[in-house]
Structure formats: C-alpha cells, structure tokens
N, C-alpha and C positions, 0 to 999 in steps of 0.2 A: 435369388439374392446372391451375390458376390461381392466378396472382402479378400480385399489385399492387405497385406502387412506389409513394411518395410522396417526392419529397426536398425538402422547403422547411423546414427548421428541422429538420423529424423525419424520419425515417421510418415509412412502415404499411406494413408488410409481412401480407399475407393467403394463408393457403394454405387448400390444399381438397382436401387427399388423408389424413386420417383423423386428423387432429390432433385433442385435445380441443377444445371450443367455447371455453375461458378460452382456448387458447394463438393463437387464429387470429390475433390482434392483436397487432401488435409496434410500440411506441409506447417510443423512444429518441432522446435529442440526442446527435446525433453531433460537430457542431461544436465542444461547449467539450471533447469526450475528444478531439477530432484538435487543438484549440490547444492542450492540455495539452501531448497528447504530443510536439507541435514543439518546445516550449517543454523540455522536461524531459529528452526519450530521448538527445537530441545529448549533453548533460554527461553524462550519467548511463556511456553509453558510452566516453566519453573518460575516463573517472576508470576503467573496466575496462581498457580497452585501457593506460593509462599509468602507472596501479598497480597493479590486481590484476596482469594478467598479469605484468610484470616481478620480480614479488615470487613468483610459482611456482619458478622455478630455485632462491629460496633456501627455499620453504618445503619444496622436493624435497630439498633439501640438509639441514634439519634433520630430515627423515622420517628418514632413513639416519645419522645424526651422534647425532644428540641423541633416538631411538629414542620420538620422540613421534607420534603420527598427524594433523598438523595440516592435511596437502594435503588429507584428504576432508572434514573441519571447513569447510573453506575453501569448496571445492567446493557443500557443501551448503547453506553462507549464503547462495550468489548466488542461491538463490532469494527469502529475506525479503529479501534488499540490494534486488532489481530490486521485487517489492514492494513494500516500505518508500519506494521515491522517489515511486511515483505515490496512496499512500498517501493522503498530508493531503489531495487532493483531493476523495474521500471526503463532506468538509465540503457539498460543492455538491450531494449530497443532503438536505438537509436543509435547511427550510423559517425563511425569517429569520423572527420575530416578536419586539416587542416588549413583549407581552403573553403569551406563552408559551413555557414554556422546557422541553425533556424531561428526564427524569433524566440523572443523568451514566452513572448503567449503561445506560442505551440507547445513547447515545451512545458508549461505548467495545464497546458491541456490534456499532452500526454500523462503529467504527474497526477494530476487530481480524476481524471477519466480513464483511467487506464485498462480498465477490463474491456470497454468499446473499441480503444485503441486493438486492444489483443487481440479482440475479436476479427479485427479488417487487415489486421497483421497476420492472421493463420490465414485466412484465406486470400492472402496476397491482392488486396485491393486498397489496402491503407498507401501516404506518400509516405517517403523516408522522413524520419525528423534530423535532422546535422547537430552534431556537437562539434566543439573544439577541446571538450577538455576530457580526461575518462573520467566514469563514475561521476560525472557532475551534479544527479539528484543525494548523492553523499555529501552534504553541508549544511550549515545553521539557516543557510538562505533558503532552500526547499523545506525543509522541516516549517521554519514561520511560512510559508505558501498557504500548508498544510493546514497548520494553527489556525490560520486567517478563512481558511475555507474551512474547517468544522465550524469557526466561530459564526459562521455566516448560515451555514447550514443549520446550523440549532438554533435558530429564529424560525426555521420552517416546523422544528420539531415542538420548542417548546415557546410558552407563553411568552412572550415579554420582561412584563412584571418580576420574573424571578432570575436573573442575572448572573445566581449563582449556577443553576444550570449549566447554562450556555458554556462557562467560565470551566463547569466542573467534564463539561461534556469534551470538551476542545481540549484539555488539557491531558484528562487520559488516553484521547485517540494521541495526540501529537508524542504522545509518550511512547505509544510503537514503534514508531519513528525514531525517537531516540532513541529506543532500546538497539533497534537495530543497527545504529550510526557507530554506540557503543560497542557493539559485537563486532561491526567491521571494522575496529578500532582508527574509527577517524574522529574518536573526540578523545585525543589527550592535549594533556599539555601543551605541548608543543603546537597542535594542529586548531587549536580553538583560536589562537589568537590569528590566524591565516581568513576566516571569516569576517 
C-alpha cells in the first residue's frame, strides 16, 4: 500500500491497492471549501440552534392539537436547509469567461446536482461549465430554481393530498439558500432590486 500526500493549494492523493487507473489521482482545493465553511457553518448553526430547535416544542404541540404531521416535514427539510446554505457556492465550479457562457440548463444542473458534478470534477472527467458573470448562483433567480426543485421533489416524498407539506418542505430548504445569500451580503437594499 502506498500514499502520497501533497498539501500546497491541492491535494494528490495516490493509492495503489486495486483502485481503477482513472481514480489513483485525487486533484481538490481544499482551502476555498474550508474558508467557505468558516465563513457560512457558524450562522448557519446558530439560526438551528436559536430557531429551529425552539420552534420543535411548539411544532410537537401542533402535531397533537391541530392533528397535522408537521415535526417530521420539519425534520426532513434540515437536510435541503443544511444544503441549500453551502449551495450558491457551487458557482466557484465553473470557469469565468467572457467569451463563453454555458446553457442555463447546465448550469441549474450543476446547481441542483452538484455533489455528482463534484464528484467528475475531483477526478477531472467532468466538462467545464462557462459563466459570464462572477458568483452567478448568488441571486433571487438560483435561490427560486432551488424553491421549484424542492417543490417538485416533495411530490416524490410526500402524499399529494397534504399541500402543506410540499409548501412547508420547500420553504425551509430554500431558506439555506437565503441564509446564505444573506451572509454573503447579496440581499440588501440596494442589490434586491438588481434581481
């Protein structure tokens, strides 16, 4: 068995115990995902810890009261909510150019698929995606993308019939998303009306 290291910008990670020949190579910047995560996990957390959870007791309370199932709704958003905040960063795959711009369906492919993206992205077999603008998954326009694919997804998850779901489902993921939009301060004043 043999392991290389390399840590200056990237890492190369090498193995040599029966792995295919494409995967021996692991080529990843780790530094802009660890300034990310400094940047984003701390709020992101504290908006759980100082709403979600205190809002459980009363959503236990309506489970019993008001005979709706909304605790495991709940429950089951915090995975697009945790999602959804490191989402827009996404963008920083994707190749600036001013001369080439990819579809927007690639682009919302890479938005809403993006851990497959990453995956053909470390092992450098993914295409480039082209932007023309930076930070472009930072907007009201990506965030509703998002909205519209939970909302489409939670018809796979839950019944029909209960509306409020889908509604309560799509809203708390699309909420990471804005959490995050908010911490990169691209929704003030000024920059909402640019949308």
């Amino acid at each position: 068995m043999k392991l290389k290291k390399k840590i200056k910008g990237k890492i190369s990670l090498s193995f040599e115990f029966g792995l295919p020949k494409e995967l021996k190579i692991v080529k990843f910047s780790v530094e802009k995902v660890w300034s990310e995560m400094k940047e984003h996990l701390p709020f992101t957390l504290w908006i759980l810890k100082r709403i979600v959870v205190p809002l459980v007791p009363l959503l236990i309370i309506a489970n019993f009261f008001l005979k709706v199932e909304i605790l495991p709704v709940i429950f089951v958003a915090i995975i697009p909510f945790l999602y959804g905040s490191f989402l827009p960063d996404f963008d920083s795959l994707m190749k600036y150019s001013k001369k080439e711009n990819s579809s927007l369906t690639n682009k919302i492919i890479l938005l809403l698929l993006g851990p497959i993206y990453i995956y053909y992205f470390i092992f450098e077999k993914s295409k480039p995606i082209h932007t023309n603008k930076k930070k472009e998954f930072h907007s009201l326009k990506y965030l509703f993308y998002y909205f519209l694919f939970l909302f489409m997804l939670s018809f796979l998850i839950y019944s029909t019939n209960n509306l409020y779901k889908h509604v309560i489902f799509s809203v708390l993921g699309s909420l990471g998303y804005l959490i995050h939009l908010v911490i990169d301060k691209k929704l003030s004043n000024r920059n909402l009306y640019k949308y």
